[in-house]
C-alpha positions in Angstrom: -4.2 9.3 42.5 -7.5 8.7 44.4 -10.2 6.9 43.1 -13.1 8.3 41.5 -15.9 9.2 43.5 -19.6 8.6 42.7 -20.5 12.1 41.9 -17.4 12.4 39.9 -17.4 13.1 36.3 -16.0 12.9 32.5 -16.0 16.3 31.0 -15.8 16.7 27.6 -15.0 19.9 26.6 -15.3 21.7 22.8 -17.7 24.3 21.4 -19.0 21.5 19.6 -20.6 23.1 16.6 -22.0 20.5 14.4 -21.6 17.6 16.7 -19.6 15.9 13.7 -17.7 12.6 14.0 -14.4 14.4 15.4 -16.4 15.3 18.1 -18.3 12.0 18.4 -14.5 10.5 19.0 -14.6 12.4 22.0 -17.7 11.5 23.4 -17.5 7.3 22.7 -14.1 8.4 24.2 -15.9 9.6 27.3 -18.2 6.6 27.3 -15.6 4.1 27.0 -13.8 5.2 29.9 -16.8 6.5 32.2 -17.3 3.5 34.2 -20.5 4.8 36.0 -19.5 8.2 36.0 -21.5 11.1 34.9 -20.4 12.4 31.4 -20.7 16.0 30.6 -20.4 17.6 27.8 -19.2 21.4 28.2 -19.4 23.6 25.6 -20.1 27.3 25.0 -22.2 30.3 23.7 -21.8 32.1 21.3 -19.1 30.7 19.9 -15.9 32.7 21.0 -14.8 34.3 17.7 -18.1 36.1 18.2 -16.8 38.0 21.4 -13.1 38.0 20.2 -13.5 39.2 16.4 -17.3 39.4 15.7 -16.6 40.2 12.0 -14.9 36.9 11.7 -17.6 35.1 13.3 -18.2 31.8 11.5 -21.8 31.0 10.5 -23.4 27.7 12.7 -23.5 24.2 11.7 -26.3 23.8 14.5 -28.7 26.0 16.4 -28.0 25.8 20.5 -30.9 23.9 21.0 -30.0 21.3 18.5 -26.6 20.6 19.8 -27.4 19.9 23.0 -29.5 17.8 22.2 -27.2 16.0 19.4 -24.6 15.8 22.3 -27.2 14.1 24.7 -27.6 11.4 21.4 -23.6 11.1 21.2 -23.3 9.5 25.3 -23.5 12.8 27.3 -25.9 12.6 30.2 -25.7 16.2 30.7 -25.0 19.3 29.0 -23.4 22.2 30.9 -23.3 25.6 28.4 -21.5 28.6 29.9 -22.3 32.0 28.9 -19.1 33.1 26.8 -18.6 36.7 27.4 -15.9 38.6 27.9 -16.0 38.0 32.1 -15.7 34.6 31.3 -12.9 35.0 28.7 -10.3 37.0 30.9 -10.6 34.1 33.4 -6.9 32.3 33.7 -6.7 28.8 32.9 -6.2 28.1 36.5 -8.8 29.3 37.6 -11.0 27.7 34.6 -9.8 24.6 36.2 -10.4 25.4 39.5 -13.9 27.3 39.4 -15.7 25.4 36.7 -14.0 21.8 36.3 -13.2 20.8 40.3 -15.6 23.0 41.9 -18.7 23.0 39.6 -18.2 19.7 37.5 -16.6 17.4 40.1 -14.2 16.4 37.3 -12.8 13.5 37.3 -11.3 13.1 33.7 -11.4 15.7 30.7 -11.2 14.4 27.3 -10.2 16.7 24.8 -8.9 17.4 21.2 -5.3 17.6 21.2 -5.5 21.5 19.7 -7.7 22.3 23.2 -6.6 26.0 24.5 -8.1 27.4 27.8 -8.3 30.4 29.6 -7.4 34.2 29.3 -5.7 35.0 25.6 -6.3 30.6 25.1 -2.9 30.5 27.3 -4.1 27.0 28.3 -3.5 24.3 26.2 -3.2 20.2 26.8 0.1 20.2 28.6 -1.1 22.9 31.1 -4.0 20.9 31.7 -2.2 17.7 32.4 -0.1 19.6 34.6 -3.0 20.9 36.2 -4.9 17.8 36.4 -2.1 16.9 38.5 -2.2 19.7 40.8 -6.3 19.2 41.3 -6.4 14.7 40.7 -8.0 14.1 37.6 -6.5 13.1 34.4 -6.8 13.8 31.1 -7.4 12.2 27.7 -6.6 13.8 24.5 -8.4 12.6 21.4 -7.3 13.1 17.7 -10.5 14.2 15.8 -10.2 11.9 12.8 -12.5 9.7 10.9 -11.9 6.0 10.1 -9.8 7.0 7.6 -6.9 9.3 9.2 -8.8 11.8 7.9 -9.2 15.4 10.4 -12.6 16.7 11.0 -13.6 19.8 11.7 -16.5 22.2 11.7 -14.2 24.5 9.9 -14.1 22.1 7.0 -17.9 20.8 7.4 -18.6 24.6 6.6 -16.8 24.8 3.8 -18.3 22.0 2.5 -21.7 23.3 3.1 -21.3 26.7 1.3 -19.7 25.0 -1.2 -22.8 22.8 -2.1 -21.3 20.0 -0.9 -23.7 18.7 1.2 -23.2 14.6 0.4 -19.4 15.3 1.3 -20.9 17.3 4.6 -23.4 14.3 5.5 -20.5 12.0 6.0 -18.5 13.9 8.4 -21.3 15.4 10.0 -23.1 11.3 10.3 -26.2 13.0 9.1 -27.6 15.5 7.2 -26.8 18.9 7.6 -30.1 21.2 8.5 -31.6 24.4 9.1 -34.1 25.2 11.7 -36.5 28.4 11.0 -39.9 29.8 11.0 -42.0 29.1 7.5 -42.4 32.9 6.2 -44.3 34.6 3.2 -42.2 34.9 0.1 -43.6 35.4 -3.6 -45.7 32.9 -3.9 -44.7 32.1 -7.8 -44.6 28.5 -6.0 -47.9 28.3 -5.9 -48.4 30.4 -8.7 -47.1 27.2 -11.0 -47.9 24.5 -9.2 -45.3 23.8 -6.6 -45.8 25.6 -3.3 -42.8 25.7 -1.6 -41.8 26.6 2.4 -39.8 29.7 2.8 -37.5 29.0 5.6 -36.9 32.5 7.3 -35.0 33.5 10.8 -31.7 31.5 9.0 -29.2 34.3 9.4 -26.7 32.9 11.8 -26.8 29.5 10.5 -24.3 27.5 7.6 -26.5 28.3 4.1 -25.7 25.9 1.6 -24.3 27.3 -2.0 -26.6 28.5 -4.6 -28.9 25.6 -6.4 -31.2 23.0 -5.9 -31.1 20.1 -3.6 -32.9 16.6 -2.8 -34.3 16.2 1.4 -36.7 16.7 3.9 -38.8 19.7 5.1 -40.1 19.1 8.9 -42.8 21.0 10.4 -44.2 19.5 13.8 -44.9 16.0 13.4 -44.3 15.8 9.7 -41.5 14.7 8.0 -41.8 15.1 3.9 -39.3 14.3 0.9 -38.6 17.4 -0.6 -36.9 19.8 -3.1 -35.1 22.3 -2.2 -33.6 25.9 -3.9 -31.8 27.9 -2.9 -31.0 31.6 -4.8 -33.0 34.8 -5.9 -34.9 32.9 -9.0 -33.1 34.5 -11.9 -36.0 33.6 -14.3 -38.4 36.0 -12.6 -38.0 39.8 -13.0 -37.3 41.9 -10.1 -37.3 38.5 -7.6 -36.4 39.1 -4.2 -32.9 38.6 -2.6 -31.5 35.2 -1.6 -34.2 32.7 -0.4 -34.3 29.1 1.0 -37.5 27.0 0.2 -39.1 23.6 -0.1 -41.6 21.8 -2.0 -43.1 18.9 0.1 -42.8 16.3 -2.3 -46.8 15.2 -3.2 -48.6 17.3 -0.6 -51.2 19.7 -1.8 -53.2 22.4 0.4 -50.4 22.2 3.1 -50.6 25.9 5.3 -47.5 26.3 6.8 -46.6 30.2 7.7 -45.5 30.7 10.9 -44.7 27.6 11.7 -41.0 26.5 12.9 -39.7 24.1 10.3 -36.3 22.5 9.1 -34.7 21.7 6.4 -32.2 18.8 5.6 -29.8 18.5 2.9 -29.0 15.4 1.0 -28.0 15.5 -2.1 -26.9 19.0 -4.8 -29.2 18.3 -7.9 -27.8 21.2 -10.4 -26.9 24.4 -10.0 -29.3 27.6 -9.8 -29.9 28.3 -13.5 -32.0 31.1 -15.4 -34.2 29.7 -18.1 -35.4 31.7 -21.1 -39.5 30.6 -20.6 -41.5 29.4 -17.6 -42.5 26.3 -20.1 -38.5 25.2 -19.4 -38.8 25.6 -16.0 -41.4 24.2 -15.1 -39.8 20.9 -17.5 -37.1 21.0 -15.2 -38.9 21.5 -12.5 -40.4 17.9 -12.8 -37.1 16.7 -13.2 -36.0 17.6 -10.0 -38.4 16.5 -8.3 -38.9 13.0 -10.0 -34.7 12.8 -8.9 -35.7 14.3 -5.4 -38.3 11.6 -5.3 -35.7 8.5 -6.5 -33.1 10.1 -3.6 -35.1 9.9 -0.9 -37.0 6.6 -1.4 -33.6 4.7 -1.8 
């Protein structure tokens, strides 16, 4: 086989929702080996259940934006996101290999999971690549997405986790916490009504919501970066409350005017689950607990 050229590359390949530590095997994979090559990370959107079985479509771990940019953290110089449509779906694996990796990508090597399918009905899969690695000189590396511990990762799992409430569990696979990006939007204001104003993170739909309950993180808008509490539910004390909402309380910031301005979330700990109390007096009581706890979480 000949020798890689300069503008050669190391693809890695994966949808790559969450960026998790499976998929960081791959890309310190790709680092390891790059030796002054380029590494690119290909991935894809939507996600391809979307276009195959759009009722099944899984919820996001990440927004677009942030996972190219979380793959640019995890040793990919470049990001290369194909439009996944259904054009692009009823291309053969050959000519996946031959259009995008040789002739586009300049590959060189492909690292991939060892479940990796390609190509029209996913009739590709890591022995046809090898094969066709062969065919077009480059080889191919085949990962096992596990953690330390034997155990696999996936974003499967990592979204179970999440609407599960188990965020801490979530953090650790994911090597940080897990995080919505929105706008801040106008919700009851009972918040404020009581004494803790709180951020109601709209334009959330596609994205991995956490179970029912309060949490302990952050709430980030623009330059600012707060400790925060967080619930999520339809505030069963209240009467007539609205449907499902996600909000934050900025931890000890007062006359803070946030609408309409693009915020995120992140998730660090589950403090209880969403309860209905029989006064406002015992919620507000509990209420200080949870954010004295939120307080102790995130100064440790």
């Amino acid at each position: 086989m000949n020798q890689p050229t300069a503008d050669s590359s190391v693809v890695v390949i994966g949808v790559f929702d969450g960026v998790h530590r499976g998929h960081q095997v791959l890309l310190n994979r790709a680092k390891e080996i790059a030796n002054g090559r380029a590494i690119i990370a290909l991935t894809f959107d939507p996600h391809p259940t979307k276009i195959f079985a759009p009722d099944k479509a899984p919820t996001l771990l990440v927004t677009l934006a942030d996972r190219v940019e979380l793959l640019k953290i995890h040793n990919a110089d470049q990001v290369a996101v194909i439009a996944f449509n259904e054009k692009f779906a009823s291309m053969s694996p050959e000519a996946f290999v031959k259009n995008v990796l040789v002739d586009q990508l300049h590959v060189s090597t492909v690292v991939v999971g060892k479940n990796f399918t390609y190509g029209h009905k996913a009739a590709g899969n890591v022995d046809s690549l090898i094969l066709d690695g062969i065919k077009n000189n480059f080889t191919v590396d085949v990962q096992e997405l596990k953690d330390g511990d034997g155990q696999a990762i996936s974003s499967t799992l990592i979204r179970k986790l999440v609407t599960d409430g188990n965020v801490e569990k979530a953090r650790e696979l994911l090597s940080r916490p897990h995080r919505l990006d929105g706008v801040v939007v106008h919700g009851e204001k009972r918040g404020r009504e009581i004494g803790y104003p709180t951020a109601n993170l709209g334009n959330i739909d596609d994205q991995t919501i956490p179970a029912d309950g309060v949490y302990s993180g952050w709430l980030t808008v623009g330059i600012n970066y707060w400790p925060a509490a967080i619930s999520i539910g339809t505030n069963p004390t209240f009467e007539g409350a609205r449907g499902r909402q996600v909000e934050a309380y900025a931890l000890d910031q007062e006359g803070l005017d946030l609408y309409d301005k693009n915020a995120s979330i992140e998730f660090g700990w589950r403090l209880r689950d969403t309860l209905k109390f029989d006064s406002l007096d015992e919620l507000l009581v509990q209420m200080k607990k949870d954010c004295d706890k939120a307080r102790e979480l995130t100064e440790a």
